[in-house]
Structure formats: structure tokens, C-alpha cells
PAZAPA-4460 file (N, C-alpha, C; in steps of 0.05 Angstrom, whole numbers, plus 32768, in hexadecimal, padded with zeros to 4 digits):
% residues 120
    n_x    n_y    n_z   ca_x   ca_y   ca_z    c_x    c_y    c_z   seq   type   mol
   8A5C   8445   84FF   8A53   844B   8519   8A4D   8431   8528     1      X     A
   8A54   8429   8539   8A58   8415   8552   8A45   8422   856C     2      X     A
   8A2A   840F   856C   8A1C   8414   8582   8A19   83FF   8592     3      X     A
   8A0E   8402   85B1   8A04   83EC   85C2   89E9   83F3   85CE     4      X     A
   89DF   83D4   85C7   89C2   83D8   85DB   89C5   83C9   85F7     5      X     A
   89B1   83CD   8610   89AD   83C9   8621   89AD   83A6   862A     6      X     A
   89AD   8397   861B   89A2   8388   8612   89BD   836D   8608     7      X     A
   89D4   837D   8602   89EE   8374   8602   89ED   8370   85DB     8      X     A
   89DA   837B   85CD   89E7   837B   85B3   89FA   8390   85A9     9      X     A
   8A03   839D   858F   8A14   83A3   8586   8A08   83AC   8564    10      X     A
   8A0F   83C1   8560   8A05   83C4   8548   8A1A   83DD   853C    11      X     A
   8A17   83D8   8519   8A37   83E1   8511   8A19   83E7   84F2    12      X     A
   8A23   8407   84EF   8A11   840C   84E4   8A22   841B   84B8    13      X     A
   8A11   8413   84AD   8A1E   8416   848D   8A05   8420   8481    14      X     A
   8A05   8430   8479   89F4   8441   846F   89DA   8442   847B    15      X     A
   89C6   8432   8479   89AC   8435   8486   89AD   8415   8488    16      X     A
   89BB   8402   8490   89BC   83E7   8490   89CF   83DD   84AA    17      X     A
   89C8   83CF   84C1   89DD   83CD   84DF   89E1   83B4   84D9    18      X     A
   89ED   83AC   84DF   89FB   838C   84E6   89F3   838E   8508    19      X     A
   89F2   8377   850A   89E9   836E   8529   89F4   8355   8535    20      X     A
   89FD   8361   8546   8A0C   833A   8560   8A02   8343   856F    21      X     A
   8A0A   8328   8588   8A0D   832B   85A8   8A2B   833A   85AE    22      X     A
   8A22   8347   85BD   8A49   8353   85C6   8A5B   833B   85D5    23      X     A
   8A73   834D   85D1   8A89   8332   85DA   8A7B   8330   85FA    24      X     A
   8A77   833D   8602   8A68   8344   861F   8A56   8327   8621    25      X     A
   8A44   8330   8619   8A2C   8316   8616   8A3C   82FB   860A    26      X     A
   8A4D   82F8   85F9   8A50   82DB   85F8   8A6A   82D3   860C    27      X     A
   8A79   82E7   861B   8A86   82D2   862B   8A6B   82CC   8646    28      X     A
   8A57   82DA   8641   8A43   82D0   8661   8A36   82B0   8654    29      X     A
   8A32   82B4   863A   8A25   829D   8632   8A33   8284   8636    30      X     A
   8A54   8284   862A   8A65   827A   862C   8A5D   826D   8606    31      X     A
   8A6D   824C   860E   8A65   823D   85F1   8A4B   8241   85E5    32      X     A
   8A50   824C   85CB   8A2C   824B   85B8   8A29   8231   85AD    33      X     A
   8A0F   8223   85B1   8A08   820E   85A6   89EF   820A   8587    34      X     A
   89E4   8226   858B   89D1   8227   8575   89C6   8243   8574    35      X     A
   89C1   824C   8563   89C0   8267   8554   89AA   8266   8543    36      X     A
   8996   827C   854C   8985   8278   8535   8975   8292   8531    37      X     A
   8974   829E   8519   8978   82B8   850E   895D   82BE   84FE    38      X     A
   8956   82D8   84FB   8941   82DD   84F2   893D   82D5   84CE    39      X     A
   892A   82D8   84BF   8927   82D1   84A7   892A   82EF   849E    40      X     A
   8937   82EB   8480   8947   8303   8471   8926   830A   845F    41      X     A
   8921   8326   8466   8900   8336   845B   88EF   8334   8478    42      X     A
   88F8   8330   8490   88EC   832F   84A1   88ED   8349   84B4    43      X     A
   88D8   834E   84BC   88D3   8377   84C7   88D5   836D   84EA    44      X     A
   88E4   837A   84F1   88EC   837A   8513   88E6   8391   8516    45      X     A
   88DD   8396   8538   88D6   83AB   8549   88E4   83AE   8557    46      X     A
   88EB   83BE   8558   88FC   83C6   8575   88F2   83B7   858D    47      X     A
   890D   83A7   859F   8908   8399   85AC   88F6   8383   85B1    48      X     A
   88EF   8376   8596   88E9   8366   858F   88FA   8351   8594    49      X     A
   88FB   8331   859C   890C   831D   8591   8912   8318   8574    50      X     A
   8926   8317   8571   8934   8312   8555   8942   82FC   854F    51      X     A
   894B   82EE   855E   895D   82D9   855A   8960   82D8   8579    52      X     A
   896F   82B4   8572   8973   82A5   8591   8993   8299   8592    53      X     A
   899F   82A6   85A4   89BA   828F   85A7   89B2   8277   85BB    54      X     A
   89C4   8261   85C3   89BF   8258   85D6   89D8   8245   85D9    55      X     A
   89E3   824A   85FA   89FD   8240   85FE   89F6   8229   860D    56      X     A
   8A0F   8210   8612   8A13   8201   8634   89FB   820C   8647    57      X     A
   89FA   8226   864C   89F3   8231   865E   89D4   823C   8662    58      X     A
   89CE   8248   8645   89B6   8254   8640   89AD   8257   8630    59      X     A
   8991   825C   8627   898B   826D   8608   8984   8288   8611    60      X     A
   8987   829B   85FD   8987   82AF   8608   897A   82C3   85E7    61      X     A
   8966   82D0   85EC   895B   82DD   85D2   8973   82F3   85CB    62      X     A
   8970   82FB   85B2   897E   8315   85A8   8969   8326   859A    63      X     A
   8965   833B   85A0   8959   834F   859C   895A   8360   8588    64      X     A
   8942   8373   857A   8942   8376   8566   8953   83A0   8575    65      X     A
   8965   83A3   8574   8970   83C1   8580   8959   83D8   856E    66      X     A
   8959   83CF   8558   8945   83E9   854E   8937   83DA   853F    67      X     A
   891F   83EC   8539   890D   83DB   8523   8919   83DC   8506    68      X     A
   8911   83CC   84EB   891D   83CB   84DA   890D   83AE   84C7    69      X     A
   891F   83AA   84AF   891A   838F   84A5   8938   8385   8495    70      X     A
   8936   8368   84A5   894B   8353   84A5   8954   8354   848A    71      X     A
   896F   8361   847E   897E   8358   8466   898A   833E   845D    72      X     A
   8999   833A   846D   89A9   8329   846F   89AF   831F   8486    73      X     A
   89B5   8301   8489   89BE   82F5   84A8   89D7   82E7   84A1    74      X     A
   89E0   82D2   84B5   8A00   82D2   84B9   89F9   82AC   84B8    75      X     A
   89F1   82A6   84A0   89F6   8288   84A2   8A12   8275   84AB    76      X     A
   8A22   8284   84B7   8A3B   8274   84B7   8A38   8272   84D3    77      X     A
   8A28   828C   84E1   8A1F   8283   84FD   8A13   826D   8515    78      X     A
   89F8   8262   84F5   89E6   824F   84FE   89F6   8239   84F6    79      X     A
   8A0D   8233   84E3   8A1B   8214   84DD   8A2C   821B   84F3    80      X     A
   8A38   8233   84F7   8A51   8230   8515   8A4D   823E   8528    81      X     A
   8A3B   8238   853D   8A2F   8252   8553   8A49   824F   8558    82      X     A
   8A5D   8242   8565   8A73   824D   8571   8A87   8267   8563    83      X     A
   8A7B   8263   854A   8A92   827A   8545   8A7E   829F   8546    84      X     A
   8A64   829E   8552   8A57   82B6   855E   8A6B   82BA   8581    85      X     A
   8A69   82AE   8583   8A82   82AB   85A6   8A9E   82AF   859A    86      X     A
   8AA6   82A5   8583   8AC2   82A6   8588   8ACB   82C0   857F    87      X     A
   8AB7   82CE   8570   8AB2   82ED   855D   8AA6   82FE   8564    88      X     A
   8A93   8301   8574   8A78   830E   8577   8A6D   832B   8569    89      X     A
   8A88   8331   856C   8A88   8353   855D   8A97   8352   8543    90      X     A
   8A95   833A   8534   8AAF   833F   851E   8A97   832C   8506    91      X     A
   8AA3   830D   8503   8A9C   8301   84F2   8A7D   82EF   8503    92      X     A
   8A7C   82EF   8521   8A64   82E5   8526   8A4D   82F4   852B    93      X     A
   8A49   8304   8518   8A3A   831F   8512   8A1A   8302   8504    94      X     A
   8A06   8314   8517   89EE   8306   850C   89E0   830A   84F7    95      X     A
   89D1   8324   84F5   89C1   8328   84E5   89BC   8349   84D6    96      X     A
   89B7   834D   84C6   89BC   8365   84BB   899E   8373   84BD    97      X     A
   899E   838E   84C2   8982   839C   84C1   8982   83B5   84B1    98      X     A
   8971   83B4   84A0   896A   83D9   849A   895D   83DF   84A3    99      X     A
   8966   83F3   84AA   895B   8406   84C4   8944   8416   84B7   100      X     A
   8924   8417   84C6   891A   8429   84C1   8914   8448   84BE   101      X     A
   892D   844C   84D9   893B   8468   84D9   8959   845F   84E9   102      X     A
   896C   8466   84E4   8989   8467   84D9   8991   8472   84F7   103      X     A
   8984   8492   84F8   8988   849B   850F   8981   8496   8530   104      X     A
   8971   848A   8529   895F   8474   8541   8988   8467   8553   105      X     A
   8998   8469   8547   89AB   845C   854A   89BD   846B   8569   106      X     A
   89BC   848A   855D   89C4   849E   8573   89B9   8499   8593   107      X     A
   89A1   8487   8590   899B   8487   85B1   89A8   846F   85B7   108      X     A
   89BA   8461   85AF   89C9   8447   85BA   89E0   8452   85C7   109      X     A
   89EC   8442   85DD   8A04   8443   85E8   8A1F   8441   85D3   110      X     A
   8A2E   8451   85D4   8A4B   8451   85CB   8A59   843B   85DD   111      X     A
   8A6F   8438   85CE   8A81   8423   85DC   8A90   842D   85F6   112      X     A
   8A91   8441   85FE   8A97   844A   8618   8A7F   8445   862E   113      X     A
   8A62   8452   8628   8A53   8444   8631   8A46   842A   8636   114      X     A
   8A4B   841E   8628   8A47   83F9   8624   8A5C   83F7   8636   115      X     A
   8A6F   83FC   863A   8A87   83EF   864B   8A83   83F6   8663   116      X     A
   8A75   8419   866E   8A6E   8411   868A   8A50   8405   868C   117      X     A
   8A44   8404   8679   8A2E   83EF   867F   8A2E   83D8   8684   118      X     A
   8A41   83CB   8679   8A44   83AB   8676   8A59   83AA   868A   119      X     A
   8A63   83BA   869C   8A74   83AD   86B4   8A6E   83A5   86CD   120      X     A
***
């Protein structure tokens, strides 16, 4: 299941565990990523909480925690190559992983039809 938040993240959900980016949306506004920096793996996020920071040429810009949960895993190949979160966003420059404190919490996000008239 492929959700979107308000917010321009992205979340791709496996059992009770989401993977999380910026959408391709959000990194062509950012443009080039220069540094990436991601939450610590055992760490408990709140909903809409800050979670991690990209930051391009252009801006830094927080990434948000879409649901509450605690940090599994993150995407160290991110923080050695922010460019490749821009060149991927939805694929291999995937940030950080969450288990979800409830799974279903997921159903109130935008589908990819809705993200697309959101983000136009």
C-alpha cells in the first residue's frame, strides 16, 4: 500500500513497518540535495513530529514523522549520497523505516490519485 501525506512524504507500507521519503514532488522543488539527516534507529516519533532534515542549493526543509511509530531502520546510503534521495525519491532514496503503532492509521492518507491533484 502506497500512501501520501500533506506534507509531500510518501509511505509504502509491509506488514506493520512503512518505509518513508520525500516524493518525487518535493525533491524536484528542492532541486540538488546537499545533506540528509535522519532519525536514530529505536527512536519513537509522533505524528507530525520532525523526523529528519533534507537540505538543497535552495533550502532545508524538515521531513515529517506521517504517523506515529519507532524508527527501524534508516537509509545510510542517503546521508553518504543526499543526491541520490533526488535522483530516487520513491525508489532507492527511501529514508527511514517506521513501525507503525497502528498499521491502519495508514487509510486516512492520500492515494496516489489524490497526491497528484494535491501536489498540482
Amino acid at each position: 500500500m502506497l500512501r501520501f501525506t500533506d506534507e509531500h512524504e510518501w509511505l509504502r507500507l509491509n506488514g506493520d513497518t512503512a518505509t518513508i521519503g520525500i516524493t518525487a514532488h518535493a525533491a524536484e522543488q528542492l532541486g540538488d540535495l546537499v545533506f540528509v539527516e535522519l532519525p536514530k534507529v529505536g527512536a519513537r516519533l509522533t505524528k507530525g513530529e520532525a523526523a529528519a532534515v533534507v537540505e538543497s542549493v535552495k533550502a532545508a526543509s524538515d521531513v515529517y514523522a506521517p504517523l506515529s511509530g519507532t524508527v527501524s531502520e534508516v537509509n545510510e546510503a542517503a546521508v553518504s549520497d543526499p543526491a541520490s534521495v533526488g535522483g530516487d525519491p520513491q525508489g532507492a532514496g527511501w529514508l527511514y523505516r517506521l513501525k507503525l503503532d497502528d498499521p491502519s492509521d495508514m487509510d486516512a492518507l492520500m492515494d496516489e490519485a489524490a497526491y497528484a491533484a494535491f501536489s498540482k
